[in-house]
N, CA, C and O atoms as CSV, one atom per row, in Angstrom:
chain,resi,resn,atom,element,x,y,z
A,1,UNK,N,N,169.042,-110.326,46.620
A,1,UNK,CA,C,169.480,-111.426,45.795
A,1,UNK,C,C,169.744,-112.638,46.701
A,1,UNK,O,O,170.267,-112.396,47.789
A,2,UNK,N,N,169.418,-114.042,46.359
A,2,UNK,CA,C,169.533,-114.976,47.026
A,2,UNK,C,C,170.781,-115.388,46.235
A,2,UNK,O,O,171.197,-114.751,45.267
A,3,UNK,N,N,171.461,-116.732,46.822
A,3,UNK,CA,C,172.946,-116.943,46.763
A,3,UNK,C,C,172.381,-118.987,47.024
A,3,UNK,O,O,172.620,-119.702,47.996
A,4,UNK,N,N,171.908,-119.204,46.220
A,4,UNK,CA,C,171.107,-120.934,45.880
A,4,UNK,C,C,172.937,-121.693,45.811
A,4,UNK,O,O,172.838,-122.580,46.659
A,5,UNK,N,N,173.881,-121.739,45.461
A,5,UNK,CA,C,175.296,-122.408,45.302
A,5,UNK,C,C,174.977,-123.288,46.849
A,5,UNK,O,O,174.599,-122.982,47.980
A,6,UNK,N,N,175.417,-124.656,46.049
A,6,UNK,CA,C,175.330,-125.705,46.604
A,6,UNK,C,C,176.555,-126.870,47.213
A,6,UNK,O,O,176.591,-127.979,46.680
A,7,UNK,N,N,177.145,-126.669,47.895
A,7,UNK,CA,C,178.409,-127.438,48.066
A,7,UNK,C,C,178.078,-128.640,48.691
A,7,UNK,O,O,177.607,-128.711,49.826
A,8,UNK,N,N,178.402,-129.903,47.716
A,8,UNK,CA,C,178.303,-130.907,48.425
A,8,UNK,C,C,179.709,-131.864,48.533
A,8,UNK,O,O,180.531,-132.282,47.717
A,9,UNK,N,N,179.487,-131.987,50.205
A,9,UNK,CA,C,180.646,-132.495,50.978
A,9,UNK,C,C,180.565,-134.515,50.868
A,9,UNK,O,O,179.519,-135.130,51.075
A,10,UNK,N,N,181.715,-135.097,50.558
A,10,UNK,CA,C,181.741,-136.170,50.548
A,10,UNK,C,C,182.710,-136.877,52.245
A,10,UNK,O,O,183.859,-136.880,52.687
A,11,UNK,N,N,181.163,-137.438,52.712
A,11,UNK,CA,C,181.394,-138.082,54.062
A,11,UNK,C,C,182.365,-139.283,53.717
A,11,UNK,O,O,182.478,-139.870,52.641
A,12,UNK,N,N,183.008,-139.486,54.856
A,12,UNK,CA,C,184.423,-140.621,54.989
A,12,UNK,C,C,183.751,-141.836,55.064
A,12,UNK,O,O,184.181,-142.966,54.834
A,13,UNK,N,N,182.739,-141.502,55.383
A,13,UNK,CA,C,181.735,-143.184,54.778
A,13,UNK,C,C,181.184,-143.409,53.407
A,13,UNK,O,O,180.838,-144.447,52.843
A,14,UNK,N,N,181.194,-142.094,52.998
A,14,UNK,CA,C,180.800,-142.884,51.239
A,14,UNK,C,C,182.040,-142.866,50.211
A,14,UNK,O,O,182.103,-142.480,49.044
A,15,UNK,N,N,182.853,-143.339,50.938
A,15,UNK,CA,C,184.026,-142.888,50.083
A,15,UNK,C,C,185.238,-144.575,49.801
A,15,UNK,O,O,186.394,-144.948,50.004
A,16,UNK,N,N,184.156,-144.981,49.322
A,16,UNK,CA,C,184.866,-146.380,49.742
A,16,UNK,C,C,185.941,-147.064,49.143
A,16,UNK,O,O,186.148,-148.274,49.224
A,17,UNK,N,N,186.882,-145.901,48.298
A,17,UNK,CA,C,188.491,-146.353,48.187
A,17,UNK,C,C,188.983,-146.425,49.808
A,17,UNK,O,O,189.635,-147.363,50.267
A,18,UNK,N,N,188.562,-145.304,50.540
A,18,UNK,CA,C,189.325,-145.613,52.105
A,18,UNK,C,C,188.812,-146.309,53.076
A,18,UNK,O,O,189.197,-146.640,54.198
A,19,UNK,N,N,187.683,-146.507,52.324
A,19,UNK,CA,C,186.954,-147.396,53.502
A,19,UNK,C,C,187.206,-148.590,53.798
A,19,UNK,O,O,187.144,-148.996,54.959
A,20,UNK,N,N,187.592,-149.481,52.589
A,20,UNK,CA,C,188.324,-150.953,52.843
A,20,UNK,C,C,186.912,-152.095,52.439
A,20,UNK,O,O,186.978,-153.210,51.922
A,21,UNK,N,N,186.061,-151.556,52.758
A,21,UNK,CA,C,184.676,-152.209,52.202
A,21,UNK,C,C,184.573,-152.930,50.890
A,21,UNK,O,O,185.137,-152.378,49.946
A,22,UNK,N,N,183.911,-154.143,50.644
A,22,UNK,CA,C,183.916,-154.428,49.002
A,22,UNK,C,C,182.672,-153.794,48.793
A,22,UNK,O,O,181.995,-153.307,49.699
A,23,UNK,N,N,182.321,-153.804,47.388
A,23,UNK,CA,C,181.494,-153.242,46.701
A,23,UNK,C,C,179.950,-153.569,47.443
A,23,UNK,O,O,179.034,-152.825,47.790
A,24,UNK,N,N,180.109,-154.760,47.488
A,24,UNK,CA,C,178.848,-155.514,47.944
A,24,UNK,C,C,178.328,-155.151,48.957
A,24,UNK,O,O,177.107,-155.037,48.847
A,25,UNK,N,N,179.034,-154.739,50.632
A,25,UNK,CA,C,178.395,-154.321,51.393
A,25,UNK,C,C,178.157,-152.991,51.379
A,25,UNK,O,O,177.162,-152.542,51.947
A,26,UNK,N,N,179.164,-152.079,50.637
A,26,UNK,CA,C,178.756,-150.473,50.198
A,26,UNK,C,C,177.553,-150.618,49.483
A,26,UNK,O,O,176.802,-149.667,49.266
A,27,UNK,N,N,177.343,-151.754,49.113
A,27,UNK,CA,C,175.565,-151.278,48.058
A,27,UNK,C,C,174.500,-152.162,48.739
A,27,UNK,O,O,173.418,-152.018,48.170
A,28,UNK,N,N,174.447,-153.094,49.849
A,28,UNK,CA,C,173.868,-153.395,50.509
A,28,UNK,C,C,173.160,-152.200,51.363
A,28,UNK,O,O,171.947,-151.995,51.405
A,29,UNK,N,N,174.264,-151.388,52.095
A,29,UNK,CA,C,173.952,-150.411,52.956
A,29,UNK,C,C,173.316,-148.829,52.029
A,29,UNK,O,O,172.884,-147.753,52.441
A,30,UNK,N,N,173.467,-149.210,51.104
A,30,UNK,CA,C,172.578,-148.250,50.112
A,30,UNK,C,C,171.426,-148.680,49.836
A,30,UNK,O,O,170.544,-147.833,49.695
A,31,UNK,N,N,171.237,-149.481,49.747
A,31,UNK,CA,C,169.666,-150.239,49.501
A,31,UNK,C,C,169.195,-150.303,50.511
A,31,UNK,O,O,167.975,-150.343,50.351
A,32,UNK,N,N,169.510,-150.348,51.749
A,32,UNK,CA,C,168.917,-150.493,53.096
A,32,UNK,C,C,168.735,-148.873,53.240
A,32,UNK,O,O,167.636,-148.457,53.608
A,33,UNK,N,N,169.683,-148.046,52.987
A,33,UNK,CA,C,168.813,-146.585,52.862
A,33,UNK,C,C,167.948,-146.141,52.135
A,33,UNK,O,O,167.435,-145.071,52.460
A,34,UNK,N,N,167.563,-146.734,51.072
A,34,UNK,CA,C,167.112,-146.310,50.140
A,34,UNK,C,C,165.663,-146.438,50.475
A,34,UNK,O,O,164.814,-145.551,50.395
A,35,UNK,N,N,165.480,-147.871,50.923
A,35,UNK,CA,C,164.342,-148.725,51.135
A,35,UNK,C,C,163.833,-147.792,52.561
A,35,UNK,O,O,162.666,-147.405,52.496
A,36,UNK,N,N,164.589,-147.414,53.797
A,36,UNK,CA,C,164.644,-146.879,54.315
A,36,UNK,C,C,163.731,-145.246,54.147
A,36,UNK,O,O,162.553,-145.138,54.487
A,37,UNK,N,N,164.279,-144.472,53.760
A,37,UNK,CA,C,163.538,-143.311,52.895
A,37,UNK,C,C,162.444,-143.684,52.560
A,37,UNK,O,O,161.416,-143.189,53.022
A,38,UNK,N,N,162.469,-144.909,51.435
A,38,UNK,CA,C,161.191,-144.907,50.470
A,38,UNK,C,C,159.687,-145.619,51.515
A,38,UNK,O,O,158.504,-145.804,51.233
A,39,UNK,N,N,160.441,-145.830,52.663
A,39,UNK,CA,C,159.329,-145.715,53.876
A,39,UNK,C,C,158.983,-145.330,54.353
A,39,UNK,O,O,157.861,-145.657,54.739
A,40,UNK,N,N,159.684,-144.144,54.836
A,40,UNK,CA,C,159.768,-142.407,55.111
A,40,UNK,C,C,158.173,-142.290,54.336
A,40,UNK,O,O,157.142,-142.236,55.006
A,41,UNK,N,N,158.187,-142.264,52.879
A,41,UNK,CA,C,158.026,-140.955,52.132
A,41,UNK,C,C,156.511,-141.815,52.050
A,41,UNK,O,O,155.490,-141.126,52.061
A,42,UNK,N,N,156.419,-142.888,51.992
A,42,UNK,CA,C,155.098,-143.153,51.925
A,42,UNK,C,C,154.169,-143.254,53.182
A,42,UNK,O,O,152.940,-143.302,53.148
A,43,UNK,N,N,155.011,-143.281,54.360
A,43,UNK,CA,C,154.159,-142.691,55.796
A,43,UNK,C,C,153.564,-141.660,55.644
A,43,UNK,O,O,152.454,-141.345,56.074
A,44,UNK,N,N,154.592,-140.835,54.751
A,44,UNK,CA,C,154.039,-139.184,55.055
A,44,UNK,C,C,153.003,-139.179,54.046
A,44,UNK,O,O,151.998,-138.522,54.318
A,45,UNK,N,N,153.042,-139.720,53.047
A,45,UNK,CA,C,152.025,-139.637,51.796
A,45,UNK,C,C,150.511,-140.437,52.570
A,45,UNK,O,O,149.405,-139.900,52.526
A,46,UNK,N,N,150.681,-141.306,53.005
A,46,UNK,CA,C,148.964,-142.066,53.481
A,46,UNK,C,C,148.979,-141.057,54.873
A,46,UNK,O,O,147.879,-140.685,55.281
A,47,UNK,N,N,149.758,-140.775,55.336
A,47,UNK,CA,C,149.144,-139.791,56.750
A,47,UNK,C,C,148.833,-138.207,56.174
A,47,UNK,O,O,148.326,-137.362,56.911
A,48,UNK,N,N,149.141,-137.977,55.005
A,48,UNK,CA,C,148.881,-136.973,54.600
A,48,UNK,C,C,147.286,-137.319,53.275
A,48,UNK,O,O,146.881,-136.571,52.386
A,49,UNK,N,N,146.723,-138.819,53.719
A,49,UNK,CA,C,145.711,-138.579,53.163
A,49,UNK,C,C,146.143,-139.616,51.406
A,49,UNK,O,O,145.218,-139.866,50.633
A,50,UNK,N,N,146.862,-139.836,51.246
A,50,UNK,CA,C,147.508,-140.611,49.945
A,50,UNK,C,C,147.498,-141.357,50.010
A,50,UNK,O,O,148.003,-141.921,50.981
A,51,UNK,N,N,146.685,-142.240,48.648
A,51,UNK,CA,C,146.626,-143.642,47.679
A,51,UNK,C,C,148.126,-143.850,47.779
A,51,UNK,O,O,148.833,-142.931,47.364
A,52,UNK,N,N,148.645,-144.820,48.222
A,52,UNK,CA,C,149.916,-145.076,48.308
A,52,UNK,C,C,149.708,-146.904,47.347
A,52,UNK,O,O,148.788,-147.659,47.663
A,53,UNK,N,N,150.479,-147.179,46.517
A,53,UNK,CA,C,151.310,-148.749,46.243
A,53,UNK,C,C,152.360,-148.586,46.020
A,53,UNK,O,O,152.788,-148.392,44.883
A,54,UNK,N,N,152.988,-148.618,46.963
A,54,UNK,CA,C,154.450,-149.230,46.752
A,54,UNK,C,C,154.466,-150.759,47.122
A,54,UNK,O,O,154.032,-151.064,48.233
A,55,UNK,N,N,154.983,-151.852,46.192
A,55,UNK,CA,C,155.267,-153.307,47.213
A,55,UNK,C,C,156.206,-153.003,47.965
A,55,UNK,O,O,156.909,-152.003,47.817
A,56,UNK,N,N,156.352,-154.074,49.110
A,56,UNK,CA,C,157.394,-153.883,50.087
A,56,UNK,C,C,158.394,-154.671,49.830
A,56,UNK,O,O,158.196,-155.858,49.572
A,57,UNK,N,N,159.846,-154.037,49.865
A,57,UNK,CA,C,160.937,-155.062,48.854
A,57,UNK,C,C,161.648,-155.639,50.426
A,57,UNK,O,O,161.805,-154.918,51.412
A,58,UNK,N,N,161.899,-156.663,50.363
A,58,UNK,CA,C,162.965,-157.466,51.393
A,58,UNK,C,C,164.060,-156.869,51.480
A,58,UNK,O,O,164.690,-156.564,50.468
A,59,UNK,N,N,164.483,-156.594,52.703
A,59,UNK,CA,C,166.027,-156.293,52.170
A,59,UNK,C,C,166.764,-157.394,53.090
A,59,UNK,O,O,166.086,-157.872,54.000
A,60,UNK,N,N,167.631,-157.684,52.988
A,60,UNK,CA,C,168.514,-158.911,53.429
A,60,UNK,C,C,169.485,-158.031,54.512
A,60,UNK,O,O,170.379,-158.598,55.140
């Protein structure tokens, strides 16, 4: 029998009652990951041979 239970831990950086951060740069630095990843995933998709369009979004 496999045992799939998933615990997910909340890092002291996404936790931004203690962080002191306003909203704005907590979702700045989410979009910069996001965008981040979604560059990841389309390297791997055209090096793996994949029709890729994604536009490329600015991030500030």
């Amino acid at each position: 029998m496999v045992n799939l239970d998933i615990t997910w831990t909340k890092g002291p950086a996404l936790d931004d009652s203690d962080s002191g951060l306003p909203p704005e740069v907590i979702a700045e630095g989410i979009v910069r990951d996001l965008q981040a990843a979604l560059n990841e995933f389309t390297a791997i998709a055209r090096s793996l041979g994949g029709e890729v369009d994604v536009p490329e979004a600015e991030v500030e």
